[in-house]
N, C-alpha and C positions, 0 to 999 in steps of 0.2 A: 490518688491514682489506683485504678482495682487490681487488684492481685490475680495474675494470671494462674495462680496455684488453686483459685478457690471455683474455679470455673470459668464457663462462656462469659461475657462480654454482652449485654442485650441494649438494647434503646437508646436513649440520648446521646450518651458518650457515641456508641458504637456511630450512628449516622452524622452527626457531625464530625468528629474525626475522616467519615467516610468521604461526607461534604468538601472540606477542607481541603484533604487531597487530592480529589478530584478535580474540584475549581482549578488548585493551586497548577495542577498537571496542566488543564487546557489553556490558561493564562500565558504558561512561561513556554508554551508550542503557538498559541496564537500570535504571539509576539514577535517572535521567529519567523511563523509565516509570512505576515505583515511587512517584516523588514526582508524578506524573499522577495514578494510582488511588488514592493515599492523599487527594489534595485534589477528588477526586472529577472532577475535568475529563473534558468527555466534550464533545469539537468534535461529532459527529453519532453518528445511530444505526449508523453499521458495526461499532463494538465489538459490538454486540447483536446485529447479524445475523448477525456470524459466529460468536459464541458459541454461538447457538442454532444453526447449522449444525456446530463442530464437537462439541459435545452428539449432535445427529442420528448423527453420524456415527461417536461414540464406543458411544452403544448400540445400534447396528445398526441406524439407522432409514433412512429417506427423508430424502435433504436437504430438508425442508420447513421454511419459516420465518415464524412467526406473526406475526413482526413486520412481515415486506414485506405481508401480506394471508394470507386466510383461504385455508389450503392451498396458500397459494405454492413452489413449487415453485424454491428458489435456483440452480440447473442453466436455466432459462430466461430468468436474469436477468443474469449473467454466464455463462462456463461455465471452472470449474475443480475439475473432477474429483479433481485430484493433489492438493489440499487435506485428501484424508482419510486423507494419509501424514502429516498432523499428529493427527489423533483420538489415537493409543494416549498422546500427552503429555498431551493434554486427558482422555484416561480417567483417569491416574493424580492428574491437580492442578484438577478441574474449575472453573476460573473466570477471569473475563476478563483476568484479570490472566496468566494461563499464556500468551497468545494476544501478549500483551503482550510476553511476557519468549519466548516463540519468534519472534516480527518479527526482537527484538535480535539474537539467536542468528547467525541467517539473515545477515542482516546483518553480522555478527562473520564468520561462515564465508565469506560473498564478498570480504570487506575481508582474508581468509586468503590466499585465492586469487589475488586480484589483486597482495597483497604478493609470494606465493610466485613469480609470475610475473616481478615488476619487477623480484627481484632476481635472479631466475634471469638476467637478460638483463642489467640495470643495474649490478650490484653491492650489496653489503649493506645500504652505507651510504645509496646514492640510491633502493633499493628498498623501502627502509623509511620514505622520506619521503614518497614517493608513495604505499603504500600508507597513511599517518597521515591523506593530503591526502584520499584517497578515503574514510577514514572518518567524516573531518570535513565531508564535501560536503553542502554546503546541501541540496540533492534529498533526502538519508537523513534527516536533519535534520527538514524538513518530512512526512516519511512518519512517522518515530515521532510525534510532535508529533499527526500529525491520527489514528495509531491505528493496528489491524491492518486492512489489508488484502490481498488474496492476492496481490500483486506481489512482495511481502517474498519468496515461495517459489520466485520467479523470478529472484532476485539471483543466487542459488550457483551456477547451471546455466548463465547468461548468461554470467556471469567466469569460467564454465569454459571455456564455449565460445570466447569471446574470447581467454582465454590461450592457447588452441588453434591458433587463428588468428594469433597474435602468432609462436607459432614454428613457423609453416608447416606444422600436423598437420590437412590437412582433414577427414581420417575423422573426428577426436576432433572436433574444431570441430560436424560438421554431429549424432553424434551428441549432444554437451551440447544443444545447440538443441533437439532432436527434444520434450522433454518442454515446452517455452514453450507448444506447442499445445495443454495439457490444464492449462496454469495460468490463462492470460486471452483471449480469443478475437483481439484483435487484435494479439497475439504471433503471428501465423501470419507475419506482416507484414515482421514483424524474421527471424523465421523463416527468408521469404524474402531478404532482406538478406543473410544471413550467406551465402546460397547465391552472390548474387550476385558479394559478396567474394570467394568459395571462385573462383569459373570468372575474377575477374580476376586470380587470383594462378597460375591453370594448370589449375586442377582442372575444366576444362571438364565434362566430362559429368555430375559429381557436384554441382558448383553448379549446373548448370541444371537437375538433378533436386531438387536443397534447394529451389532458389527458386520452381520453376513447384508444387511437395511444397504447402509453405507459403502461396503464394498460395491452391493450391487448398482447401486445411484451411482458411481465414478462409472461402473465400466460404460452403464446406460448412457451417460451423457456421455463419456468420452468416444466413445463407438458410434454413439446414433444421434446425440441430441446436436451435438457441436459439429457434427461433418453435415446434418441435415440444414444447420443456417450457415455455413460458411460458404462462402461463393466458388473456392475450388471443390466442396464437398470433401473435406479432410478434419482432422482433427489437428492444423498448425503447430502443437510442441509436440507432437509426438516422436518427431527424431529426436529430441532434445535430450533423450535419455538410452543410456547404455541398451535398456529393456527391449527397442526397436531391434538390436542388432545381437543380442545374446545368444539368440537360437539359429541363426543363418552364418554369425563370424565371431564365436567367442571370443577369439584370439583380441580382435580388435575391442570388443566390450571388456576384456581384459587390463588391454592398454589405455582405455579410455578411463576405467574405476579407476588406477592409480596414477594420471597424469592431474597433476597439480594437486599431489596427495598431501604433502606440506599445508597448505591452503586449506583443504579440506580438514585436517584433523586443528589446523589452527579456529575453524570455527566452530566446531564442535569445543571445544574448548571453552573457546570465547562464550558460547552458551550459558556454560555451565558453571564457572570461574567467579560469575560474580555470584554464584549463591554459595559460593566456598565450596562448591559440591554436593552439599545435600539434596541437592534437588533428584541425585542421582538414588538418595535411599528412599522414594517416592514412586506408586507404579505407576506416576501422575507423570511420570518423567518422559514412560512409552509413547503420550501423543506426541513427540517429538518425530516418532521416528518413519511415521507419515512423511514429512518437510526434508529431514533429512534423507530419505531415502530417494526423494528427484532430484536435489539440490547435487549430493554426492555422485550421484550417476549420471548428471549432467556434463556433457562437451562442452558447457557455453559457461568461461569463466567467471563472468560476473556472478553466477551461481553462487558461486565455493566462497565471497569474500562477504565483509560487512558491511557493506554499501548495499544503497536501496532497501529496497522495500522487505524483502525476501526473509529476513529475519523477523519482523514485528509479529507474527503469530507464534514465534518459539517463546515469546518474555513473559507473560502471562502464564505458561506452560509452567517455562523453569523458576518462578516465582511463585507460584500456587502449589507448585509439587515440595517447595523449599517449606512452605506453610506444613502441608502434609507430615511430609519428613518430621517435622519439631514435635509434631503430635504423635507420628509415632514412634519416636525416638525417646517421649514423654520428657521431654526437655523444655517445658513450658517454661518454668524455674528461670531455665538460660537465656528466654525470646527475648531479650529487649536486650541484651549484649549480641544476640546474632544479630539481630535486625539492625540493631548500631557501624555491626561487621560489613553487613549486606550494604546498607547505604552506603557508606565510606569506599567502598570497592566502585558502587556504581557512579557516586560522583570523582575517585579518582583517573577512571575509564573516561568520562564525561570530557577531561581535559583533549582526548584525543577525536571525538568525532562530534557532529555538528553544533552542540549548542554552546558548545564553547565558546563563537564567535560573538556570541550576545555580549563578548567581554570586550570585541575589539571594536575601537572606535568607527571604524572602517563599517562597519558592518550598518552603522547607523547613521551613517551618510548616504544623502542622494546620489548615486551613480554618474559619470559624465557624457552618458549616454540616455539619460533621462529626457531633460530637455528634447532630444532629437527625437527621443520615440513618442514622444507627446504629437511631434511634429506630422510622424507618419499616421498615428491614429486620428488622427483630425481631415487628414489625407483623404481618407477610404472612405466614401458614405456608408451610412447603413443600407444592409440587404444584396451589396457586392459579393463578388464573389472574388476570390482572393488566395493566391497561391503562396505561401510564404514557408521559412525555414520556423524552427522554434521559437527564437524568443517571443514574437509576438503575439505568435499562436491562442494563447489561452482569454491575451486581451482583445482577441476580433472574434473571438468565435461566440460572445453571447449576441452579437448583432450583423454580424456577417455568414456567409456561406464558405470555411475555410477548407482550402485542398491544401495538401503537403509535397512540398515542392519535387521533392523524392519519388514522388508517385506519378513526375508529368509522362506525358506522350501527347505529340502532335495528332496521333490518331485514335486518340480514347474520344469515347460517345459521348455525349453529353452535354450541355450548355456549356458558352465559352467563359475564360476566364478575363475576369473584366480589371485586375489589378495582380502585380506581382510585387514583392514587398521583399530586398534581401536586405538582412543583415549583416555586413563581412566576417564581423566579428564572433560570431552565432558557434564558431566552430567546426561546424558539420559541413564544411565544402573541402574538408582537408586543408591542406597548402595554398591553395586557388582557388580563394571564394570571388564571384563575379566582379567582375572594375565595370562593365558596362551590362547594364540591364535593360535596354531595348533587347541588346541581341542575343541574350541570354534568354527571357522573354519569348523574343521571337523562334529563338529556337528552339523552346519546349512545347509553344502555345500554338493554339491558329492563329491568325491575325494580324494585322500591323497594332506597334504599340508607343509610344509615346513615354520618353522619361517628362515625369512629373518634381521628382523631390530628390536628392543626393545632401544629406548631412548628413553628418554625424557618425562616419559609417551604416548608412542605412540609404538603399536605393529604393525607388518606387518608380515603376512602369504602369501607365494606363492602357489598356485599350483600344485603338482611336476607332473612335462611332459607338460606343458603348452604351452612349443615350439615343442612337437614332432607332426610330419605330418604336 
């Protein structure tokens, strides 16, 4: 085994070890997913709207997604372009499940990266504990769990660019970053961060050109690119954060920073917890405070906790900056008892949030609403057009036209809907999900409609005349 005292880490060792972890990463999240879409779980509609987006994108369309609204245009809703370097996978395996199993992937390949790095620096043996910690980190964790979305595409690029910056390569550093700008808008953020890092390590002119680059690509798109395709002409989270209201009602941006302050410093915390800290003697540690900074100023709960998606760009961070940290702590000597430290932490964490279940029997049984939803998908032909709540959502939308039920109006433009599809059990109707779906139906739809199917808790309404002309 090489001695991390006597230098770098290069070749064989370094990329198999890298291999290994990587694989071993996407394996034990494909699995997971797998056992997701077979019991049909569906936390919300993002399966669906990005399935419907990379459909769009696979047969040359407009990212247009029926689900957000009629002619919605997903480019003014978020804005990540580089999403349609996933389409040619979704051309060849079209369904939600492909979108699923590329999250993992992504995932596997940044969990490759940050290995290849820790051990390039650490040694074999502590660079592969570290990279196991970072695949087992609660933030990945709760991102597969809540589904795909386009963060996943910004894993591999970020722990590129971080490795970059771990062994003082600013060019490489600033150009991995450059693509964050065309994955999610407030990656320009981080963006700018990494520049910042760059000019206090020496690279003066080129981090002031990354950071001031970066701030200026947020405000662009935020101000112009994202109100110019969104169909109210807005930029949609912009109230979401204290920043809206600071300068017209401090008082209230006041009130807002320290309501559910608890919550908030519990996940900053949780960040930083499993690296025992170091990640904090690291100035790799600043890209944090991009995410932290809307997450904390955000009214909208879900923000502040560990759930979803919203964590998975901090793990990488505080695991690359924990790499950092050792080296400049010159505690190479201690890497394979920290990284021993580091692991044991991330999988006693692991006990508490989603992969855990891979332990319970439950999890890897067929659901008893299996059978019925086979029932309704065999229902709907292909090329309908089809209003439903969640669950189903993500399994009609590689061959149907799906609208969200949430979004109906008797008097929206547009071709009619030719199937309504509830779920009782879905959740999302509160206390009083439909018992009768004609009139449900007909109440949101034009037209007269026809029940077709009632199992299993699962209603389906037709149309009637939906084949005539």
């Amino acid at each position: 085994m090489p001695d991390p005292s006597r230098g770098p880490v290069r070749g064989r060792p370094r990329v198999l070890a890298a291999a290994a972890v990587g694989l071993a990463t996407s394996a034990l999240y494909v699995l997971f997913s797998a056992r997701q879409w077979a019991r049909l779980e569906s936390p919300s509609w993002d399966l669906g709207i990005f399935t419907q987006l990379l459909r769009a994108y696979a047969e040359l369309r407009s990212p247009v997604v029926p689900i957000k609204g009629d002619g919605f245009m997903l480019l003014g809703d978020h804005f990540h372009p580089l999403l349609a370097l996933l389409a040619p996978a979704y051309a060849l395996a079209p369904s939600g499940l492909t979108l699923l199993v590329l999250q993992d992937l992504l995932i596997g390949l940044s969990a490759a990266v940050l290995t290849g790095c820790a051990v390039r620096h650490l040694g074999t043996r502590a660079g592969t504990l570290v990279g196991l910690a970072y695949g087992l980190s609660w933030g990945l964790q709760s991102a597969v769990a809540s589904q795909f979305h386009e963060i996943a595409l910004a894993l591999p690029f970020l722990t590129a660019s971080l490795a970059a910056l771990v062994r003082r390569d600013h060019r490489a550093a600033v150009l991995w970053a450059l693509p964050l700008l065309g994955i999610k808008e407030d990656l320009g953020l981080t963006v700018a961060m990494v520049g910042v890092v760059v000019a206090l390590r020496g690279s003066r002119v080129l981090g002031a050109a990354t950071a001031l680059g970066g701030a200026g690509a947020f405000v662009l798109i935020t101000q112009f690119v994202l109100p110019a395709l969104n169909p109210d002409g807005v930029w949609d989270y912009a109230e979401d954060s204290i920043v809206a209201t600071v300068l017209t009602d401090p008082g209230a941006a006041v009130a807002t920073l320290l309501t559910g302050a608890g919550a908030k410093a519990g996940l900053v915390l949780m960040v930083f917890l499993p690296t025992a800290f170091l990640a904090l003697r690291s100035p790799l540690a600043l890209l944090t405070l991009p995410t932290f900074a809307w997450r904390l100023t955000s009214d909208v709960p879900f923000h502040w906790g560990t759930d979803w998606h919203y964590s998975a760009i901090l793990m990488p961070i505080a695991v690359m900056a924990t790499v950092d940290a050792l080296l400049l702590l010159r505690w190479r000597r201690h890497a394979t008892a920290v990284g021993a430290v580091v692991l044991t932490l991330a999988v006693a964490i692991t006990t508490q949030f989603p992969l855990w279940r891979l332990t319970e029997p439950e999890f890897h049984r067929e659901p008893v609403s299996a059978p019925a939803a086979r029932e309704v998908l065999a229902a709907v032909p292909d090329g309908a057009r089809v209003a439903t709540d969640i669950t189903l959502m993500a399994y009609l939308a590689p061959r149907t036209t799906v609208l969200w039920v949430g979004n109906a109006s008797r008097d929206a433009a547009g071709e009619p809907v030719d199937f309504v599809v509830v779920d009782t059990g879905s959740g999302v109707y509160g206390g009083s999900p439909p018992q009768d779906v004609v009139a449900y139906a007909t109440e949101r739809y034009p037209g007269e409609f026809t029940e077709v199917l009632d199992t299993g808790g699962f209603l389906v309404a037709e149309r009637v005349g939906r084949n005539e002309g």
